[in-house]
N, C-alpha and C positions, 0 to 999 in steps of 0.2 A: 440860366444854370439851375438843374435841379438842388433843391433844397436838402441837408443832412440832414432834416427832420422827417422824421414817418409823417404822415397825415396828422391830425390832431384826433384824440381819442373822445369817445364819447365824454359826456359828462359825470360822471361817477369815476372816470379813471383820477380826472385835479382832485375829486373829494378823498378817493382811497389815498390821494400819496402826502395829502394838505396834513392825515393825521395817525403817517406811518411809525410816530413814536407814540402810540395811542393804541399799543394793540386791545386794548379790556373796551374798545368802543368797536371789536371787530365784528361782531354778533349783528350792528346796525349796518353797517357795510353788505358782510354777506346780504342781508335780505336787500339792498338796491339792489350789487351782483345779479341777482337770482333773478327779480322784477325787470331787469333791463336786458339779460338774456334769454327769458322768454318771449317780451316784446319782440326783439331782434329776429326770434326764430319763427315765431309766430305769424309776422309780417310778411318775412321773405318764403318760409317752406322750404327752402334751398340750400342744401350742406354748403352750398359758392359761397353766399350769403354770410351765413357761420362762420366760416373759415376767414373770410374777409375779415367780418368783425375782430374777429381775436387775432388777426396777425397785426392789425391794427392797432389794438390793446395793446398789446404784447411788444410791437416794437418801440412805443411811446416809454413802457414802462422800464425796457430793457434800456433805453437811451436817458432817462431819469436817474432808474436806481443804480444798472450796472457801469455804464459808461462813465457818467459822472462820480464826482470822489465819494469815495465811502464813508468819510469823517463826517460827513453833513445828513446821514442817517444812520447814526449809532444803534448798534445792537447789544447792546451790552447785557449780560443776563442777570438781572433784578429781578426777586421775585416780591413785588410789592403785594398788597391785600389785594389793592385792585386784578390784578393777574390773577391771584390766587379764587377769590370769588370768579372770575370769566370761568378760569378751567375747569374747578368745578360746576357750572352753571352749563358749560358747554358740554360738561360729561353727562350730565342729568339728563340733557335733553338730548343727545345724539341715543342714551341707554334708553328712554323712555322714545324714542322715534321709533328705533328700532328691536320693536316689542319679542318677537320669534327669539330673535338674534341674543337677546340680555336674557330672556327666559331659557334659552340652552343652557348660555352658560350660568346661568343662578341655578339652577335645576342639578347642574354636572357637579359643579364645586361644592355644592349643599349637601350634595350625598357622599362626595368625594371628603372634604372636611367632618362629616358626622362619623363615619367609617372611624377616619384619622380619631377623632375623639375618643372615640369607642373602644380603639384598640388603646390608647394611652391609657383609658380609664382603665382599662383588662391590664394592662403592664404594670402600673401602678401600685395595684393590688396584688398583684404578682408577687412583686418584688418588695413588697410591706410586712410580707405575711411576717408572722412573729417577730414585729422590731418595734412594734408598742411597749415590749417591755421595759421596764427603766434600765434592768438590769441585762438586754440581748447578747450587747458584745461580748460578755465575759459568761454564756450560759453555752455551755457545749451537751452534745451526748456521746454517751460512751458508746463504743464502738468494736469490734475485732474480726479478725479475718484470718485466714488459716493459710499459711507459706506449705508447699510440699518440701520433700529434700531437693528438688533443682531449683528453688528458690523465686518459684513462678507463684501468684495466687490462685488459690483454685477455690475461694469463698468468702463472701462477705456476708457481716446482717449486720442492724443498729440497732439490735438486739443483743440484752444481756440476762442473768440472772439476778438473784436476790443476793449475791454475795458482793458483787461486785462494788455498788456503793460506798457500801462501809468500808470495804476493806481500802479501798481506793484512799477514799476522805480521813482513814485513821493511819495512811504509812505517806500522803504526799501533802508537805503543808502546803504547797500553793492552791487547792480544793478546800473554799471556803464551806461550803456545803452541797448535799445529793438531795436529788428528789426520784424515788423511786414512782414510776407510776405502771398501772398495769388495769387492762379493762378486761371486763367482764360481766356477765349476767348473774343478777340474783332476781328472786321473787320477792315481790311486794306485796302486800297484803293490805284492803282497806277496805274495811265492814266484810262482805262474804267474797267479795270480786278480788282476785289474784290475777297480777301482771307480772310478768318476765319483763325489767327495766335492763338497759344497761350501765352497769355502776363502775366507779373507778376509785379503786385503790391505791392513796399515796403517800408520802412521809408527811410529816407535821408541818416541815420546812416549805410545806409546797407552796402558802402565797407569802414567805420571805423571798423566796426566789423566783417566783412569777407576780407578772403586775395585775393580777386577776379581783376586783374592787369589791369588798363586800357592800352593802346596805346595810347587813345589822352584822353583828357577833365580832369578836374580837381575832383577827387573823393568823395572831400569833399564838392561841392556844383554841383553836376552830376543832385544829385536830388530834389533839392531845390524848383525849379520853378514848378508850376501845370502844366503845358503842355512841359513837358522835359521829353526825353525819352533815355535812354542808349542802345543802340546794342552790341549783340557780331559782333566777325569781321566776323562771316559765314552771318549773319543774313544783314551787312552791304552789302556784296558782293554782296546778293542776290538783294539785293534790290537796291542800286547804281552800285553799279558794282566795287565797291570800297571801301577801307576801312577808305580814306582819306572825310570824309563824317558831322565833325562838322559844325554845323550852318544850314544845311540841313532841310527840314523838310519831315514829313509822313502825311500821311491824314488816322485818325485814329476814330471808333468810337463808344462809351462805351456802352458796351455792356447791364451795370447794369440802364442805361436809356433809356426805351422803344420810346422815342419821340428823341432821339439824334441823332443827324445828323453830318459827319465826318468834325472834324477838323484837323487843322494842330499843330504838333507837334516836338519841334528843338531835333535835336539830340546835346546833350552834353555829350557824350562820348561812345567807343569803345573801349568793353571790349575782352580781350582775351578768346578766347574757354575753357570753365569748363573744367577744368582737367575729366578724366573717371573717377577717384576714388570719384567723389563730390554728396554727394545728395540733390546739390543744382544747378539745370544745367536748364540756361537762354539763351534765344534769344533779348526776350524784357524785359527790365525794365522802367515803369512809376513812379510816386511818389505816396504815400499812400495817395490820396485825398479821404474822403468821402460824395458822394454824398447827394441832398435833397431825393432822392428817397431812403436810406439807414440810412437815420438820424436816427431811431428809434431804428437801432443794436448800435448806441453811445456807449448807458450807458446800454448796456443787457450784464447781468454777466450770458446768460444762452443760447448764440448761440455758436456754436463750427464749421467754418469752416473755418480758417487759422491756418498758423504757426506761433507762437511767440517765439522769442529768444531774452534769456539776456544773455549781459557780469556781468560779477561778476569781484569784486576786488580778485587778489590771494591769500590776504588771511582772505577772506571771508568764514565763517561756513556753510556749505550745509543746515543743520539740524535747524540751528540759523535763515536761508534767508527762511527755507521755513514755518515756525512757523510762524516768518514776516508775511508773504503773506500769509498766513490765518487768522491772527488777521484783514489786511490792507479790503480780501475780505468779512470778517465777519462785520467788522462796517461800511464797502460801502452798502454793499448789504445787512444789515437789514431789511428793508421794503420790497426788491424784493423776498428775502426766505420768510418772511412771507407772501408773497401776493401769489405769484406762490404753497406756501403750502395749503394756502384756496381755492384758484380758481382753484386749478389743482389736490390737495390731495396728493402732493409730498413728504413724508417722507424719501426718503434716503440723506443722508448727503453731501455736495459736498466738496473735498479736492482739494489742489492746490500742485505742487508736481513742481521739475524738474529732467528732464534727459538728463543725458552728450550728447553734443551735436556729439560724435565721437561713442554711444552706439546704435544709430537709427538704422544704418543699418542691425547689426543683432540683432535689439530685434525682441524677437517674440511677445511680451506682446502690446509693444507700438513702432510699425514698422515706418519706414520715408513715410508717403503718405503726398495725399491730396497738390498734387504741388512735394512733394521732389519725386526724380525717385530712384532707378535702390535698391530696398528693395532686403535684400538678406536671402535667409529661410533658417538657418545655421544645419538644418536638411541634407540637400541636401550637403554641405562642410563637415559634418562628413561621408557619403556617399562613395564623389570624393577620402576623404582623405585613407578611407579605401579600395579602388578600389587599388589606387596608392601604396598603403605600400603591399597591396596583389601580386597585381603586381613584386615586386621588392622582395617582400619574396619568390616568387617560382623563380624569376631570380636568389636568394641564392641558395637555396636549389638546383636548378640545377646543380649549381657549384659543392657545395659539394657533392652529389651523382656522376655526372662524376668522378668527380676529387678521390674519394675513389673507385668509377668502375675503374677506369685506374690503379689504385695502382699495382695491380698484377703483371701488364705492366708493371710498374717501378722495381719491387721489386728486381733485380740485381743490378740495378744502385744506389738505395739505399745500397745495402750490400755492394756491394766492396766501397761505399764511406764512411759505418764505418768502416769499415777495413781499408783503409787507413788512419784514423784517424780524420774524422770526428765526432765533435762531435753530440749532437741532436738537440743542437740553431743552429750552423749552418744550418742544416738540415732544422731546421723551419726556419730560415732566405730565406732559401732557396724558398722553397716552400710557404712564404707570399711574396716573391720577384715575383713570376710567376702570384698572386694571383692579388698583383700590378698591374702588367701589363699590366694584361689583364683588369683590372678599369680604367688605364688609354687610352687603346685602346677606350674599352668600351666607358667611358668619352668624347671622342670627339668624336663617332658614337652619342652618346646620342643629345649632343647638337646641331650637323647640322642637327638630325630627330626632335630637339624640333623646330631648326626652320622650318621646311620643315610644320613640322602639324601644328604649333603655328596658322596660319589664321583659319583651319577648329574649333581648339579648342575653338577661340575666335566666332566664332557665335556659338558652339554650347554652350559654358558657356554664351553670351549675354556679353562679354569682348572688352576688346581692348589694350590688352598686347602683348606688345614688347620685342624684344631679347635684348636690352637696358637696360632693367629691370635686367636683370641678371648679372649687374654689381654693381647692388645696395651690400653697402659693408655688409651688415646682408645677402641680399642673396648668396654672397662668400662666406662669414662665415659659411653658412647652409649647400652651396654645398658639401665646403672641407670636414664639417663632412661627411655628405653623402656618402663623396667619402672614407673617411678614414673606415666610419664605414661599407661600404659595402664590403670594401678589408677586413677585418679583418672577419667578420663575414663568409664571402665566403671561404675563408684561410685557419684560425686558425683551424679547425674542423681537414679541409684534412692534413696540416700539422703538427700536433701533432699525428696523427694517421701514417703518413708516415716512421715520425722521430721515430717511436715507433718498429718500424720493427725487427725482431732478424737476424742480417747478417746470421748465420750459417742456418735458414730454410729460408731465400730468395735464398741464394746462391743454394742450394739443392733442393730449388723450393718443398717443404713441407709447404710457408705459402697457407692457405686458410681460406677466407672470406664468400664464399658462404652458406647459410644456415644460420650463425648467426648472420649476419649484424640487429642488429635490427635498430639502428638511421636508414641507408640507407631505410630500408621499412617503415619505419616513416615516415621520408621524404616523401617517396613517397606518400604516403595513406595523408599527411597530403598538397600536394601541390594539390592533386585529389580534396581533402576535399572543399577547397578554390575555385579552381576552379566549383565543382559539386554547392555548395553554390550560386558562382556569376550566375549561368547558372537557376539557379529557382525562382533566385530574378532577373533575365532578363525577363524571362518568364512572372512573375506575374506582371512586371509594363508594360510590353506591351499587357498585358491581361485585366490589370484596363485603362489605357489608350483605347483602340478598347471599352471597355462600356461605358467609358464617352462621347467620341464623334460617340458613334451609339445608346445610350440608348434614347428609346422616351421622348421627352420633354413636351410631353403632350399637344403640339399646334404644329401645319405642317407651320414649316422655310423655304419651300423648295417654292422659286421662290417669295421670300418676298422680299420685297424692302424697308430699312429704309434710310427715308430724313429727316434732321435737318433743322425745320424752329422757330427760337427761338419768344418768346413772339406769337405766333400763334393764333388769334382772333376765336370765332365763326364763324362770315361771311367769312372771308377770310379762314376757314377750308371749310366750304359749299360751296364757288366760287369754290376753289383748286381741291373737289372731280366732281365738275361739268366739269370740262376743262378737267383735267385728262379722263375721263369717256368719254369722245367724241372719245379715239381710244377703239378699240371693243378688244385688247388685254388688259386691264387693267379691273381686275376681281372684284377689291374693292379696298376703299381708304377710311383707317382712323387716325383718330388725338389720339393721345396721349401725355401726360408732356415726358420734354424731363429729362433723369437721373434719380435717386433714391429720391423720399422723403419718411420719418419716421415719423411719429408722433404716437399720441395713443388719445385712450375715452375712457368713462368709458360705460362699458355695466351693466347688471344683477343690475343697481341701487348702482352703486358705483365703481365695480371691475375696473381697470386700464386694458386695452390691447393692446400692441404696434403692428405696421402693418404697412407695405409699403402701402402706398398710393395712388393711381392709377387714371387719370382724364382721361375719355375715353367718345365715344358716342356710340350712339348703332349700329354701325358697327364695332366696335374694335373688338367684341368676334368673330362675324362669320367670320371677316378674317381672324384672326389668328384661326381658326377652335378648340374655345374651347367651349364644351357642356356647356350650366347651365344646371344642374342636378335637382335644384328642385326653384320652382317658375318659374320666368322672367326674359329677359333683359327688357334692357331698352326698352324705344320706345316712338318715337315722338308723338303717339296718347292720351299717359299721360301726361300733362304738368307738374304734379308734378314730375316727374323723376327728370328733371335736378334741383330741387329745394331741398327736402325733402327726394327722397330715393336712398337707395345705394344696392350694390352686393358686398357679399362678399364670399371668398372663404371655400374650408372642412377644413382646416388647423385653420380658423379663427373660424368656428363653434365649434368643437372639444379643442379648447380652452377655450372659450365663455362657454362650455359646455350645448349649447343649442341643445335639443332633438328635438322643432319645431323652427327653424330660420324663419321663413315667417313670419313677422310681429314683428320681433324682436326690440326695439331700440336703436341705438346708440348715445352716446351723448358728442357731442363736446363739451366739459364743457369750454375748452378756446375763445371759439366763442360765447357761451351764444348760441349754434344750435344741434338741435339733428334731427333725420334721421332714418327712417324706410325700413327695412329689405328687400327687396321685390324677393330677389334669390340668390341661393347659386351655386356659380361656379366651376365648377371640376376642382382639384388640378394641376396647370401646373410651370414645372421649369423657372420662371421667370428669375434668376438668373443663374448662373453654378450650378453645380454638386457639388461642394468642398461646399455648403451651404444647409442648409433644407429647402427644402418648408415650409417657412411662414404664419403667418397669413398676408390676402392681401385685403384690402377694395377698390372697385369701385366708381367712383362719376361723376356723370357729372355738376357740381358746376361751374356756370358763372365768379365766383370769380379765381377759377382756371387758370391758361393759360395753351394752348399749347404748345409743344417747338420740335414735330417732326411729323410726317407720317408714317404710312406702308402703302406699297404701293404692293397690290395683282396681277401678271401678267401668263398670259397664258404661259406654257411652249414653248421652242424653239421661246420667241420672244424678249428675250433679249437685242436682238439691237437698236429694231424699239421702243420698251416700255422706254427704258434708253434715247433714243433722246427724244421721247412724253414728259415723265418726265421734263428733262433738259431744252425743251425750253419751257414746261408751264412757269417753277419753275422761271427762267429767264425774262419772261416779265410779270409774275405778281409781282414778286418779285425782281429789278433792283438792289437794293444795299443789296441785302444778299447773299453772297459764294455759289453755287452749292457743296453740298455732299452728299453723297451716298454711302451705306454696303449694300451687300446682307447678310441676315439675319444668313443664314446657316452658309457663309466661317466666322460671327462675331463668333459664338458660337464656331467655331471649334479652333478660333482665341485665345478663353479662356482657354484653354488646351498645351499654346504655351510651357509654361515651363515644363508642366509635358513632352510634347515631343522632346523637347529637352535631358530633363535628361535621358527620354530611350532610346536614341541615345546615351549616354554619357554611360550610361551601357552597351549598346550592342558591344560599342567600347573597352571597359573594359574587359569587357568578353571573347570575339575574344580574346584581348591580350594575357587572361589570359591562356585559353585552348589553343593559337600557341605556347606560350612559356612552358606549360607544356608538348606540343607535342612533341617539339624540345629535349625536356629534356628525355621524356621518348624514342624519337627515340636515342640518344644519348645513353643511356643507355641498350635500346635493341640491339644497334651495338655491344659494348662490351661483352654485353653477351653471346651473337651469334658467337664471336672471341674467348672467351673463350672455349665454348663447340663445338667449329668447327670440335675436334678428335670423341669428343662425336657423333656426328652428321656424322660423318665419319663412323665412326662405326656400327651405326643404320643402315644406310642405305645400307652398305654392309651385314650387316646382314638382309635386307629386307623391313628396314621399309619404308612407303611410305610418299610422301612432307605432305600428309594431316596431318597425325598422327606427324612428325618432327614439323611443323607449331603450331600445337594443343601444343606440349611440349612447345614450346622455347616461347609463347604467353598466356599459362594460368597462370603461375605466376604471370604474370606483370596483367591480367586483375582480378585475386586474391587481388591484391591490390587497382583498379579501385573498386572495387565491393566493399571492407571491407571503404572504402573513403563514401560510401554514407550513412553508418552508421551512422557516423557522421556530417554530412552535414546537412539530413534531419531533425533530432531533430532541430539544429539551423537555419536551414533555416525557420521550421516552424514557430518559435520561432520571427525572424527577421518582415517576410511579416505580421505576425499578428499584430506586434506592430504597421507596415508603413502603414497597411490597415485602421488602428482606425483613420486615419488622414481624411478618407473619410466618409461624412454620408453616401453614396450611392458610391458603395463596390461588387465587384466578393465575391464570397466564396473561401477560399482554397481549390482550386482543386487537387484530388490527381491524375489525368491525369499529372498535371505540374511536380508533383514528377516523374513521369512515365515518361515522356518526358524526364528530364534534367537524369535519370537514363540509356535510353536507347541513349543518346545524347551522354553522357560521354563516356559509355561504348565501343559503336561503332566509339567513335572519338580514343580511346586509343587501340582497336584491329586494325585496320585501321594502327596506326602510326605504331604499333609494327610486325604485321604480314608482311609489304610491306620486313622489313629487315628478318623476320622470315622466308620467302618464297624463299628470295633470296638465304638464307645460306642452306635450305633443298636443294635448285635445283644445290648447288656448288658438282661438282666431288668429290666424296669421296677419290680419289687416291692425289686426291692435298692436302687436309686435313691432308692425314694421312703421305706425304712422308715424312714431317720434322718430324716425329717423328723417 
């Protein structure tokens, strides 16, 4: 009678089962395992051989472990030290085995986590700016906006006058105190050398209400005195040489008096450097004196060019305080609405409003200008953020695709370890224990590359963050999730699917994955996706960026020279162009206001039409080479020019809705002056590109001043025109600052952010296709390892590297290609929404599809066939002897 026992198993099968509650001794096992089935195969050369051996194994152990009761080899799940020491000891050396394999993924998560870092550090600050102060939550700014009669807004600014404060702070007691601030240029003066700094005027109250620290002087009467002025300690250095500098004085002189002459002023305090996160960042502070030349803005509830900020008591009612302050400017300003309604025909309603003083920076509605710096367009942070998480989702997904590629590789080591009585948490303990590992490898590559780029990140985000920062306890807080949440996601996937394995077809090497892996070719198609995505919305911002600073502006910038000369007279423009004009390199010189003014008139007999401003003579147009199109310029042979008529532009006609503009009138209804039409100037970008061509009116009005120059020069003579210039400017002009732009590098200057952020993309992007590279070369390895017999085979059967290459590389570019499916929809979808942001705009080109199509496609044949070429040109005889 045949026996219900298999044959008897070698000798390592009694050692492996004598100490199946022994798994931390399983390290010594494996290597007999190993030693005894090489023997075995080595011996025979015969897969009979083989096969023999382990069904022999196999049926010994199945009739031990399975057949017999389960109580007498408990699996209970204990995680002792012992355990705990194997799995890490086991993850160490399977990472360090498999050297390619742990370098992908350190390489992907490292760049993948540093990104993640980088952009937490950039959000951080973000979302910081002005909440140093002690006093944040209850500091608002004053604000208003104008209702028409349907009850729509049709204007905002966070801009006020000089009446506003006071009057606020003296009718609403919840307004514990105002700080007016308001920037500007004055001249400095010190020994013979005069600079144009920029200084800021503000009330006394200013560091009771802000947390701005001095070093020396006393805060609360820093600014008390009219000729008392506060430094920072940079601003100190520069100019003493020191910071120790109270009682000092500056030779300073106001700017806002054209007859003012520089005086002296004591320094009473030295303040610490503005933190970076402030948008409130000083050199000089004077005290809010206003002048006799300024007396008439007093009591105007209707100029808007400073910042005003109140303190509020805490618990004061937002909605209560600002009800307030429309009752306090409705019974102030009685008279002035109705007078400004008859004389001006102003029907929209003006509101008073505040907002949080820590919301400026990233508002979009009502941004921190006009003195406060460093505005941030929170368009461009949803951007970074989504670069950053893209980033760090294919550094996962990498993981997981290797790590389920390699499973194959494992799939012994997995069976004999349930067979010895493993259960499937350990299993996944296991295999999130390696998952660790490699996050915490990762983890510290990340961090010495966040500081290695952290300087390039910070000019090109316009920052000044430090690895310091990353000890802030909310950004620990952030990191660990990070860190936790990136091991787990990376993980859990491969090890649930490992621990999932049936011992009896790993052991027999009957599992197989290939073909119906769908996550894995998800993964992939869906890391492509991401990538092919970042690579068309690179394309198109470095596509609308090259129009905006090559698109015609409609006047020739090239070899233009603008000089600031403020309050600028008739005569002294006429001496200026006559001195200048003595070297034969200087082609034309003329005067213009210096900055932007807005007002409006009413044309067609009542209508309102608001317009930039523009006070020029009749050399401004042919310098800057802009056509009149229909009528005249000016010209001195008219005396009524400078008196009664103006030029205005097609922007301004096409509003006006005048079919003949030549004799058109315009009427200053606030001057009691009206002005007739006499030429229509073709449409030129005054401004940037990010705005529309305007309506734009002309004048040459005596009452006007000047406040700069263009100044027109012969090419290649740059050196010799810039000294001509410099030492006119110099002894006609003795106590005002030499400055000077050339016209072209300004304009290109205004595009500084869009060029930054396409550097920030293109850096994005690279990352994003190196680390999908790395992933799919990682993955190509495997494949190529797997079908190495295959590929054996072929080629002894005849086929040639092309045809092997062609096999082992169209799968994987099968999945590149199925990637732009999706992409494309959403990419269009994306650059449409970010192009509305521009009046003047590329089209969606479908070259750019074409581009990031054939970009992709050749960047992932590329990764994949270098490994695909190598494996067709390997000896078919080495392939095939292990078999």
């Amino acid at each position: 009678m045949k026996s219900k026992l298999p044959p008897q198993p070698p000798i390592w099968a009694d050692k492996l089962l004598s100490l199946v509650c022994a798994p931390h001794l399983l390290e010594s096992i494996l290597g007999d395992l190993h030693e005894e089935f090489d023997y075995q195969v080595g011996e025979s050369g015969e897969r009979k051989a083989r096969m023999r051996y382990w069904r022999e194994a196999l049926g010994f152990l199945k009739w031990r472990y399975i057949k017999r009761p389960k109580k007498r080899y408990p699996s209970t799940f204990i995680l002792s030290h012992d355990m705990i020491r194997n799995y890490f000891t086991m993850a160490r050396r399977t990472l360090a085995y498999n050297k390619v394999y742990s370098l992908i993924n350190v390489v992907g998560l490292s760049i993948g986590l540093a990104a993640a870092m980088l952009i937490l550090l950039y959000a951080k600050d973000e979302v910081s700016f002005d909440q140093f102060h002690a006093n944040s939550p209850n500091i608002y700014r004053i604000t208003n906006k104008y209702i028409n009669p349907a009850g729509k807004q049709v204007g905002a600014t966070g801009n006020t006058g000089y009446v506003a404060g006071p009057k606020f702070a003296a009718g609403v007691p919840e307004i514990k105190a105002f700080v007016r601030y308001h920037g500007h240029r004055n001249d400095i003066k010190k020994g013979e050398e005069i600079k144009s700094e920029e200084i800021f005027r503000v009330d006394s109250s200013f560091f009771s209400v802000f947390s701005f620290p001095l070093l020396s002087g006393n805060p609360k009467t820093a600014l008390k005195e009219p000729r008392s002025v506060v430094l920072s300690e940079d601003m100190a250095e520069k100019h003493f040489g020191s910071k120790d500098v109270l009682g000092r004085t500056i030779l300073m002189k106001d700017s806002f008096d054209k007859d003012a002459r520089f005086e002296p002023y004591t320094v009473t305090g030295v303040a610490k450097k503005s933190p970076q996160n402030s948008s409130i960042r000083f050199d000089i502070l004077i005290p809010m004196i206003i002048g006799q030349s300024e007396i008439y803005r007093a009591t105007n509830w209707f100029n808007t060019f400073m910042n005003t900020f109140v303190l509020l008591n805490p618990e004061a009612n937002l909605a209560q305080v600002e009800r307030k302050m429309n009752l306090v400017y409705n019974a102030d300003a009685k008279e002035a609405i109705k007078e400004v309604a008859q004389k001006y025909g102003m029907k929209d309603k003006k509101e008073y409003s505040l907002q949080p003083f820590t919301d400026m920076h990233l508002s979009a509605e009502l941004p921190s200008d006009n003195g406060l710096v460093r505005h941030s367009n929170p368009q461009w942070s949803y951007i970074l953020t989504g670069i950053a998480l893209f980033i760090l989702a294919i550094a996962c997904i990498n993981f997981v695709n290797l790590t389920v590629a390699r499973s194959l590789r494992r799939a012994k080591e997995i069976g004999i370890r349930k067979v010895v009585g493993s259960g499937r948490m350990q299993l996944v303990i296991q295999f999130l224990g390696e998952s660790f590992l490699l996050c915490i490898v990762s983890f510290i590559f990340a961090l010495v590359l966040v500081q290695l780029v952290l300087p390039t990140f910070n000019h090109l985000a316009d920052k000044a963050l430090a690895l310091s920062y990353l000890f802030d306890i909310n950004l620990v807080l952030g990191y660990l999730a990070l860190f936790l949440t990136t091991g787990l996601l990376a993980g859990f996937y491969p090890a649930i699917v490992l621990s999932g394995y049936d011992p009896v077809k790993t052991l027999y090497q009957r599992l197989q994955l290939s073909g119906k892996n769908y996550l894995h070719t998800s993964l992939v198609v869906l890391q492509f996706t991401i990538a092919s995505f970042l690579i068309i919305g690179t394309l198109t911002i470095n596509s609308q960026f090259n129009y905006l600073i090559n698109k015609d502006l409609g006047y020739n910038d090239e070899h233009l020279i603008s000089v600031e000369k403020p309050n600028l007279t008739r005569e002294q423009a006429q001496l200026l162009r006559q001195e200048l004009q003595k070297d034969p390199s200087i082609i034309a010189v003329a005067p213009k206001n210096n900055g932007r003014w807005n007002t409006s008139v009413k044309v067609n007999r009542g209508a309102d039409l608001a317009f930039t401003y523009e006070t020029v003579d009749p050399e401004y147009l042919p310098a800057i080479q802009v056509p009149v199109v229909r009528g005249r310029n000016f010209s001195t042979v008219f005396p009524a020019d400078s008196t009664s008529s103006v030029l205005v532009n097609e922007a301004f006609v096409r509003q006006a809705g005048w079919k003949d503009p030549i004799g058109q009138i315009v009427d200053f209804s606030y001057e009691n002056f009206k002005c007739k039409v006499i030429g229509v100037v073709k449409d030129y970008h005054y401004t940037d590109l990010n705005e529309k061509i305007g309506p734009q009116l002309f004048a040459m009005r005596p009452s006007n001043p000047y406040g700069r120059f263009f100044v027109k020069i012969k090419p290649g003579t740059e050196t010799s025109s810039l000294r001509h210039i410099a030492e006119t400017y110099t002894r006609l002009f003795p106590l005002n600052p030499y400055t000077y732009q050339f016209m072209d590098d300004e304009n290109v200057k205004r595009y500084e952010s869009e060029a930054k952020w396409r550097q920030i993309m293109l850096f994005g992007t690279v990352l994003t296709i190196f680390i999908s590279c790395i992933g799919l070369f990682g993955l190509a390895t495997l494949s190529a390892q797997r079908r190495s017999k295959e590929v054996g085979i072929r080629k002894v059967m005849g086929a040639s590297v092309a045809s092997i290459t062609r096999l082992l590389t169209s799968d994987f570019l099968k999945l590149v290609s199925s990637s732009l499916v999706f992409a494309f929809p959403l990419a269009y979808y994306a650059i449409d929404k970010w192009l509305q942001n521009y009046p003047y705009r590329i089209g969606i080109d479908v070259f750019i599809f074409l581009e990031a199509a054939l970009l992709a496609v050749a960047v992932a044949f590329l990764t994949v066939s270098f490994q695909s070429v190598r494996t067709a040109l390997t000896n078919p005889v080495k392939s095939l002897r292990s078999e």
